[in-house]
VOGU-3710 file (C-alpha; in Angstrom, 3 decimals, decimal comma):
1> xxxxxxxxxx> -16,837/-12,841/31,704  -13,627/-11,522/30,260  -11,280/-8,643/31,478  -12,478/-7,180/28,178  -16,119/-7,511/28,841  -16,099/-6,285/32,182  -14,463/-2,980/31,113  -16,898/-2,575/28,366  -19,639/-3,578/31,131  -18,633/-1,028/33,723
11> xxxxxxxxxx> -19,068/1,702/30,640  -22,054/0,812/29,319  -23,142/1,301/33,695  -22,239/4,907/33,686  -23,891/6,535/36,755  -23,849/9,868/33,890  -25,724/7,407/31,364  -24,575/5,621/28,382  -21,066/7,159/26,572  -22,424/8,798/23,523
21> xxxxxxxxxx> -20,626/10,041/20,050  -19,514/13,712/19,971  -20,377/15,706/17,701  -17,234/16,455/15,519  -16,942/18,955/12,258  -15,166/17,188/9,360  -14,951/20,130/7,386  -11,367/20,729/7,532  -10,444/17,340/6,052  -12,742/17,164/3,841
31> xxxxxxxxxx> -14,188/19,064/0,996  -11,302/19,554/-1,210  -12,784/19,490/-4,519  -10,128/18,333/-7,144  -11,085/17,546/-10,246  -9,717/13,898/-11,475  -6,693/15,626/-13,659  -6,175/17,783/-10,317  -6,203/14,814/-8,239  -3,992/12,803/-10,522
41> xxxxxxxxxx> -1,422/15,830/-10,308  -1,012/16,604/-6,822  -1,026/12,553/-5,713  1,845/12,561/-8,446  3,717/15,332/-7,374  4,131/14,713/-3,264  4,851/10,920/-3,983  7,739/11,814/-5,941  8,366/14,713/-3,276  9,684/11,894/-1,361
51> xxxxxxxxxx> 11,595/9,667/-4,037  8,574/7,789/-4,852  8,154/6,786/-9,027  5,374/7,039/-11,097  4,889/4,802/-14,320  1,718/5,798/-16,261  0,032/2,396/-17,901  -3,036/1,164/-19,224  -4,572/-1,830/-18,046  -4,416/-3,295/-21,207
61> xxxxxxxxxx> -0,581/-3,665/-21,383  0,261/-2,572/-17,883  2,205/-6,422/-17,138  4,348/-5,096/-20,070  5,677/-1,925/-18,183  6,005/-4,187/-15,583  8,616/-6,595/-17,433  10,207/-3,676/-18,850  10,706/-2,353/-15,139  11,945/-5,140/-13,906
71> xxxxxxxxxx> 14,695/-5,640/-16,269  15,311/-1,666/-16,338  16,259/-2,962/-12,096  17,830/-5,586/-12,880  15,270/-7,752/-10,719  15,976/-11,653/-11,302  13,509/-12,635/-8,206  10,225/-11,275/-7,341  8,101/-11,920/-4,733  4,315/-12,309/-5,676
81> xxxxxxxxxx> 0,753/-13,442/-4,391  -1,056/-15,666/-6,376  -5,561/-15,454/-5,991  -5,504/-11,204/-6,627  -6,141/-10,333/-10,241  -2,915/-8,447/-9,929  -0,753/-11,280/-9,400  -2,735/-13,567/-11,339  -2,117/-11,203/-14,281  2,043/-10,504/-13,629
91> xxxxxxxxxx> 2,316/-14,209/-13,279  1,089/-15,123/-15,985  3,153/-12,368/-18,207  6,136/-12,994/-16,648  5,771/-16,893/-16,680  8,389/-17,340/-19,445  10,487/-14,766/-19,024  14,052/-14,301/-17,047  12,366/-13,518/-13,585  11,872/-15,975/-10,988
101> xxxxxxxxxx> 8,273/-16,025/-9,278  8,810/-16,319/-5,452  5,294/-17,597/-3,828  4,262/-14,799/-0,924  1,496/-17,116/0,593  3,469/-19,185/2,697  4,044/-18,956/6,395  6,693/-16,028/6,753  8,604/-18,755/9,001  9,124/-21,327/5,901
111> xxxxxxxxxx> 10,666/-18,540/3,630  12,196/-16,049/6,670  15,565/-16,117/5,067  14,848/-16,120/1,322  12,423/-12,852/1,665  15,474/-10,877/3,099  17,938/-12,203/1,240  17,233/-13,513/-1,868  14,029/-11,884/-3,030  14,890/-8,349/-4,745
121> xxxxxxxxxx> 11,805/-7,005/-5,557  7,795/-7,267/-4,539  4,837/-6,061/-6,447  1,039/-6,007/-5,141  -2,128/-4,306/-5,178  -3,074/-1,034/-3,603  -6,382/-0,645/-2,641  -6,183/2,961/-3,359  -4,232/6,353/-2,765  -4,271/9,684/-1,420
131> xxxxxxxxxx> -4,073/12,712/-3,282  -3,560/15,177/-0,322  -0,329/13,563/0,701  0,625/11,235/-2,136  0,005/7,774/-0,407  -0,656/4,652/-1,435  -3,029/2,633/0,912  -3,258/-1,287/1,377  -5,230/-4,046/3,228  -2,971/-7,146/3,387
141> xxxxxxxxxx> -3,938/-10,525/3,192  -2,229/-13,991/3,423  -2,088/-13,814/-0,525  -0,301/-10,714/-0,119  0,704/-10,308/3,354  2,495/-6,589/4,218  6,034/-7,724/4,632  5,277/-8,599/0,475  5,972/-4,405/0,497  7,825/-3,938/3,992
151> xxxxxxxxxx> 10,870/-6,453/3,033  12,216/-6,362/-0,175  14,508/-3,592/-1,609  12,276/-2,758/-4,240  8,266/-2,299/-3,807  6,098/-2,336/-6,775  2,540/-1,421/-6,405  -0,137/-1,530/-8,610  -2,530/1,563/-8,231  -5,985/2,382/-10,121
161> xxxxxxxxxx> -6,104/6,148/-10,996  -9,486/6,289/-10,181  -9,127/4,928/-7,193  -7,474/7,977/-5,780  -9,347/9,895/-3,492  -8,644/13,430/-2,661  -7,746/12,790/1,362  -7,674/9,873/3,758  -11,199/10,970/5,798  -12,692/10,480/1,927
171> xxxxxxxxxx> -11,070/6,827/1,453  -12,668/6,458/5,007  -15,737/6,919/4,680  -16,016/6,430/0,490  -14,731/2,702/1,620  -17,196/2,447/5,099  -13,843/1,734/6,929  -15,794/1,936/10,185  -17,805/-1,393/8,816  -14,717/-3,272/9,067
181> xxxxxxxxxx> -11,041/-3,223/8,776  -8,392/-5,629/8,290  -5,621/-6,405/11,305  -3,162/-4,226/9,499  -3,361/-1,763/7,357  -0,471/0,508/5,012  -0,080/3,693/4,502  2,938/4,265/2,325  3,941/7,621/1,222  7,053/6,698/-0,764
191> xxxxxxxxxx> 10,190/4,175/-0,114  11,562/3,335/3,382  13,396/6,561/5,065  14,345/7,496/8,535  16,582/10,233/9,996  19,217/9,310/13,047  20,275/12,057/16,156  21,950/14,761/13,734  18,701/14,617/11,399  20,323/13,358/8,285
201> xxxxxxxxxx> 17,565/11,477/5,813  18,208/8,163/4,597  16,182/6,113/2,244  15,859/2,482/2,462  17,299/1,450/5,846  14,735/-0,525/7,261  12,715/-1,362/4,051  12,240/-0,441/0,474  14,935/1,538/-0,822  13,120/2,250/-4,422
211> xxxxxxxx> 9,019/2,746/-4,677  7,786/2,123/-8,157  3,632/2,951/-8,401  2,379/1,513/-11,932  0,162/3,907/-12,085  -3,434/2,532/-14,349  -5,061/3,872/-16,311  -8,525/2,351/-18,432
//
């Protein structure tokens, strides 16, 4: 029997009885009732609060904002998965253009130094966003693995509209998180920032410097 398993044993062996659930009231982060235009509006406005970009697209043409964005950054490299839809669809727009397509699902030891060096930009899927604080959340994989938004200077993601959700506890339980989750998973509410001793914000120090959302819409 494991370390593990004897903890979980010893609980389970309560001389009070078995641990139970509390009861807990949801109410206050919950409820908020936002209309989809409402919804749209508020995730808009605190992403940007916090230098994040959004790019209104369809899905029909939405690779095409996505070449003119690149070029509009100057991006030359751009790091990519391959099996999602997403990157299926941005390879195969982008196939013969300027930019080079950087494979993301390799070991993160075979490509360390070409990630942070080389790579200038990284776009992938979000799963979904937050309305309430204007955040963008993801569940990476080894087709997109998270350093694909973590590492390079510029992070383009590719967001749904109606997959927003008006807070996190409704992308909780909407998605039956408690079912399962992945090892990791991203919250981002705009590019990289930090603040040092005298409290002076910085964007971009340890990660993305710009956030780009491509927002879709059908």
């Amino acid at each position: 029997m494991s370390a593990r398993e004897r903890i979980l044993k010893r609980l389970r062996e309560r001389a009070d009885g078995p641990l139970e659930a509390p009861e807990s009231e949801f109410a206050v982060v919950t409820g908020r009732g936002w209309t989809p235009e409402e919804r749209l509006a508020r995730f808009e406005h605190w992403i940007a609060s916090v230098h994040g970009e959004v790019v209104h697209v369809s899905r029909a043409d939405w690779t095409v904002r996505l070449a003119e964005v690149l070029r509009d950054k100057g991006v030359r490299r751009l790091a990519l998965g391959r099996a999602h839809p997403v990157a299926a669809e941005a390879r195969a727009a982008l196939a013969d253009g300027e930019v080079e397509l950087v494979d993301a699902d390799r070991d993160i030891e075979s490509w360390r130094r070409e990630q942070f060096e080389l790579v200038e930009a990284g776009v992938a899927s979000s799963q979904g966003g937050v309305a309430e604080t204007g955040s963008l959340w993801l569940w990476p994989t080894p087709d997109e693995p998270r350093l694909l938004s973590l590492v390079p200077p510029i992070h383009i993601a590719v967001l749904d509209a109606e997959a927003i959700e008006d807070t996190l506890f409704d992308v909780m339980e909407g998605q039956d998180w408690a079912a399962g989750m992945p090892t990791n998973a991203l919250l981002i509410s705009g590019p990289s920032k930090t603040a040092d001793i005298e409290q002076t914000l910085a964007y971009g120090v340890h990660g993305p410097r710009e956030l780009i959302v491509l927002l879709r819409h059908p």
